[in-house]
DRENSE-466840 format. One record per residue: residue in three letters; x negated, y negated, z of N, C-alpha, C in turn. Coordinates in pm, whole numbers, padded with zeros to 5 digits, always signed. Example, Ala and Ser with C-alpha at 12.3 -4.5 7.8 and 13.67 -1.06 7.14 Angstrom:
% residues 2
Ala-01319+00569+00780-01230+00450+00780-01320+00330+00780;Ser-01285+00225+00708-01367+00106+00714-01290-00003+00787;
% end
This chain:
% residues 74
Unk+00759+00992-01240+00828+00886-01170+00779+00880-01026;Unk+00760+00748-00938+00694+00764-00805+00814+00747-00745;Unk+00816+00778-00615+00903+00765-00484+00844+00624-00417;Unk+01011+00615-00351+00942+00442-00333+00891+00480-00223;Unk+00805+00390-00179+00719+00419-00098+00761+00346-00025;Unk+00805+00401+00156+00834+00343+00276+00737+00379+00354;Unk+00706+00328+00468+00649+00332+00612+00685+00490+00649;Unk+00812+00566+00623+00863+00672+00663+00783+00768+00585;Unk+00750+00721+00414+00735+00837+00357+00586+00881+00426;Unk+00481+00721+00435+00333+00724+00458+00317+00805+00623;Unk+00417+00828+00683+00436+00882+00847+00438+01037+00789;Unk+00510+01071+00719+00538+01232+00701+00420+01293+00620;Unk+00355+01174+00495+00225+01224+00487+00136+01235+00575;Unk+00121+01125+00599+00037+01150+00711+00020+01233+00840;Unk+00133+01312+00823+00186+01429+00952+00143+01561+00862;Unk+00162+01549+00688+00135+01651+00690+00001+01698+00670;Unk-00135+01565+00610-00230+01598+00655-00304+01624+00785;Unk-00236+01591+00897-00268+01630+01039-00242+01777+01051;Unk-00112+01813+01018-00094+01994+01029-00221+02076+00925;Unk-00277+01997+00829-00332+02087+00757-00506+02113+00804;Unk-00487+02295+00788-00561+02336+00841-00674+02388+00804;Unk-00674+02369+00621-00745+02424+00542-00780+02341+00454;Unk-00886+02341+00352-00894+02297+00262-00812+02295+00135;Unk-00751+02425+00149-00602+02438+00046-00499+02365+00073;Unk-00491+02379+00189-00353+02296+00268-00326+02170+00282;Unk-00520+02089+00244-00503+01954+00217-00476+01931+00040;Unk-00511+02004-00039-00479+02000-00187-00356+02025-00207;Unk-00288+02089-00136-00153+02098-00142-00087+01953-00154;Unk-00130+01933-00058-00087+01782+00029-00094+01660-00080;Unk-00207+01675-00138-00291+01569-00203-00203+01584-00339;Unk-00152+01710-00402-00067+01722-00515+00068+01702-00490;Unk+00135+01806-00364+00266+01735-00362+00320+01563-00337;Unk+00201+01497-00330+00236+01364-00280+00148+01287-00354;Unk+00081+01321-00487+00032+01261-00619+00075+01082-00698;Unk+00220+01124-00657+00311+01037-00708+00297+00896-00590;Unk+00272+00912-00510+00211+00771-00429+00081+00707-00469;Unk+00041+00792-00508-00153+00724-00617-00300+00761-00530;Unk-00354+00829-00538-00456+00861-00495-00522+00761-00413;Unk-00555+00666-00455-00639+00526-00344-00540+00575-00211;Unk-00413+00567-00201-00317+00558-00061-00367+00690-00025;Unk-00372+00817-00081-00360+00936-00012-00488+00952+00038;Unk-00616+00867-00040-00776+00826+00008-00757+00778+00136;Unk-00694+00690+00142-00749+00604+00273-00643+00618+00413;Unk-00510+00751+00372-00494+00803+00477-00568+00894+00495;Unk-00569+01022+00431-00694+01108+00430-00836+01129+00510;Unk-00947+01078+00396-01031+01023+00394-01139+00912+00467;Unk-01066+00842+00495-01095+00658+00525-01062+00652+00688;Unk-00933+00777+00679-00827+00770+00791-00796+00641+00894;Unk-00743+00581+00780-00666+00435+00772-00503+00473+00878;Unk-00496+00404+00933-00334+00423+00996-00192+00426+00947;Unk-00134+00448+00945+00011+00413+00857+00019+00270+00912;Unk+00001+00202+01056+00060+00123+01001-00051-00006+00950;Unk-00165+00045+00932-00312-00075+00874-00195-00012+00745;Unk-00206+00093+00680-00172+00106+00522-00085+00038+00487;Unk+00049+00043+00575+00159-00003+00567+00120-00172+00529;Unk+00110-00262+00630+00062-00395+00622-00031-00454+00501;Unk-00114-00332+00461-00206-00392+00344-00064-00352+00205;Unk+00003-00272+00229+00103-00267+00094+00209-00364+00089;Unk+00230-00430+00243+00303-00518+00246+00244-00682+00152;Unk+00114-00702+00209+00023-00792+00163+00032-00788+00013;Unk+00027-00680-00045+00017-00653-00204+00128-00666-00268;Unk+00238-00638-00173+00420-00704-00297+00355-00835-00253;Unk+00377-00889-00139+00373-01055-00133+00259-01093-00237;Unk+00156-01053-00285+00096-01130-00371+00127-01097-00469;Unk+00173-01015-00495+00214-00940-00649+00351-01067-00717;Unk+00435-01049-00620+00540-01119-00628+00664-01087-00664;Unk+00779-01138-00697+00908-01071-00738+00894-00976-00873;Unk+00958-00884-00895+00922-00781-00979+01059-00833-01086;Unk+01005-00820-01197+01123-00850-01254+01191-00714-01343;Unk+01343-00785-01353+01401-00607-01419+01422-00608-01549;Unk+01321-00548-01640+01326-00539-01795+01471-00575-01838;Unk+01520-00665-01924+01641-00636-01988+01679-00544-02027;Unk+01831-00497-01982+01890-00362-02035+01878-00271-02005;Unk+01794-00237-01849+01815-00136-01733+01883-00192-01654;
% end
């Protein structure tokens, strides 16, 4: 199951790849926070994209995506 993903959660990742000091300490990182999807944890990481460039491009992606609808009977 993923965690919804806020501006808050992409800040604390992104804090905790700044503390990390090792190459373990970023796999840590990269597994405890799996559940957001690899491309996002790439291009904070990696790419070292900003929270808030990331933020704005995920914003861009509901607006095109569009209203989500709720399966009948959840």
């Amino acid at each position: 199951m993923r965690d919804e993903l806020t501006k808050v959660v992409l800040e604390k990742v992104d804090a905790e790849f700044d503390a990390a000091t090792t190459a373990d300490e970023v796999r840590a990182v990269f597994k405890r926070h799996s559940n957001l999807g690899w491309k996002r944890l790439c291009r904070l990481f990696v790419l070292q994209y900003g929270v808030d460039e990331l933020w704005l491009a995920e914003e861009e992606r509901i607006k095109k995506a569009g209203p989500r609808e709720e399966p009948a009977g959840e």
